[in-house]
C-alpha positions as CSV (number, residue, x, y, z in Angstrom):
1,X,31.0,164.9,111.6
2,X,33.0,161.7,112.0
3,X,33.0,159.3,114.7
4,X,36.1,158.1,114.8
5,X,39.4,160.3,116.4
6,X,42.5,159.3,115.0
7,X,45.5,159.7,117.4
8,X,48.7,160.1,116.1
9,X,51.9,160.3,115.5
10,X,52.0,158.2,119.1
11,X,50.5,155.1,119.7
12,X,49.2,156.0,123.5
13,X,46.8,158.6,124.1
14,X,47.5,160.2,127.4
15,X,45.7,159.1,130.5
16,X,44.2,162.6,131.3
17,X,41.5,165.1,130.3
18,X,42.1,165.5,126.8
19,X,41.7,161.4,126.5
20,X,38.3,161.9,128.0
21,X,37.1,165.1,126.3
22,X,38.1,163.3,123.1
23,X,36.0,160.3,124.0
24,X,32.6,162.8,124.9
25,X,33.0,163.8,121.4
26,X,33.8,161.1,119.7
27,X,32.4,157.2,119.5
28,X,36.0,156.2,119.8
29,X,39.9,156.9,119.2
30,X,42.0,155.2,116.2
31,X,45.4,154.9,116.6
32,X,48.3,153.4,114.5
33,X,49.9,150.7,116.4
34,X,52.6,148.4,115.1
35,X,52.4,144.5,115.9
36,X,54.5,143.6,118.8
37,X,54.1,146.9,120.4
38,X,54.4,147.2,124.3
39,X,51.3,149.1,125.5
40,X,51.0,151.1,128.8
41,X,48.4,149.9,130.8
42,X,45.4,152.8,130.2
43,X,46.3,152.2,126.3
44,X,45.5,148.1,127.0
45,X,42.8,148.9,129.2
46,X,41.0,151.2,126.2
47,X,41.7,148.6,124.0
48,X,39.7,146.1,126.2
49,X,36.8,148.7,126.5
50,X,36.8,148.8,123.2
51,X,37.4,152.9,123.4
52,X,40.6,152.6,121.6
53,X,41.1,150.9,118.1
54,X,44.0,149.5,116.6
55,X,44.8,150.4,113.2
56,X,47.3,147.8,111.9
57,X,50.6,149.4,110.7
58,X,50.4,147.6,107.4
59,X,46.8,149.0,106.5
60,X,48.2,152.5,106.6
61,X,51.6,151.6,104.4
62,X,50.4,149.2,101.7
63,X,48.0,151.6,100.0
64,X,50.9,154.3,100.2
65,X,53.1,151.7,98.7
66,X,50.9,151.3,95.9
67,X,51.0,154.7,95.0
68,X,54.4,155.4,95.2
69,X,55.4,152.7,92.8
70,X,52.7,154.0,90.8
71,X,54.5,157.5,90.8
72,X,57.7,156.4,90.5
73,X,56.7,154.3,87.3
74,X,55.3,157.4,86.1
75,X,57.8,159.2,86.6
76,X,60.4,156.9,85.0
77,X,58.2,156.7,81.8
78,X,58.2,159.8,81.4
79,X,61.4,160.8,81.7
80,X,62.2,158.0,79.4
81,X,60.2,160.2,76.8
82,X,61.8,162.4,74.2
83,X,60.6,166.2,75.0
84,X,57.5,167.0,73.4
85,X,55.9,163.6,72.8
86,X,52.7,162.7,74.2
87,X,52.3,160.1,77.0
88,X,50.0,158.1,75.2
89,X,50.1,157.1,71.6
90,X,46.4,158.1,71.5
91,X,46.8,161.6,72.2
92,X,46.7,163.9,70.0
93,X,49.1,167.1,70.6
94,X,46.9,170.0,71.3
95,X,49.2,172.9,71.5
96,X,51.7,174.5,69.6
97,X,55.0,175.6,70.6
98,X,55.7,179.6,70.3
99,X,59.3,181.0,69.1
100,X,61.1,182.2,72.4
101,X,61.3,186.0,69.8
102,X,57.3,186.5,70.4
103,X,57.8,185.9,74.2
104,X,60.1,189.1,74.5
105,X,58.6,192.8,75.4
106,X,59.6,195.8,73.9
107,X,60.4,197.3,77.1
């Protein structure tokens, strides 16, 4: 079981039972909160008790980032690619293509 809650898409849990449930169940609540960020007061005041986490915006988006331009790198590359030829010099093509006449049925 984890520990941790993680409350989202919003930034403020609500101030009613569901906050407190959550918190008999779990050590504490995460939640994704830009820098700069007006808080209500029961969000500040389970930030102070140490109830509520900030996750800093940039945490969640730079590893996503990464990935993306990974992907879209990827991507590029291989469309660059003529049909047929293997990402990688070292690989070795392991299938064989199959004339589109052996694909039909005789129905």
């Amino acid at each position: 079981m984890a520990d941790v809650a993680l409350y989202y898409p919003y930034i403020s849990p609500p101030p009613n039972a569901w906050t407190i449930r959550a918190l008999l169940y779990w050590d504490r609540i995460d939640a994704i909160v830009p820098d700069g960020v007006a808080l209500k007061p029961s969000t500040q005041e389970l930030l102070d008790t140490g109830l509520l986490c900030r996750v800093p915006w940039l945490d969640v988006v730079a590893p996503a980032h990464k990935l993306e331009s990974a992907l879209v790198k990827y991507v590029y590359e291989t469309a660059q690619r003529p049909i047929g030829e293997p990402a990688h010099a070292s690989q070795s093509r392991d299938w064989s293509r199959i004339h589109v006449m052996k694909c039909r049925t005789n129905s």
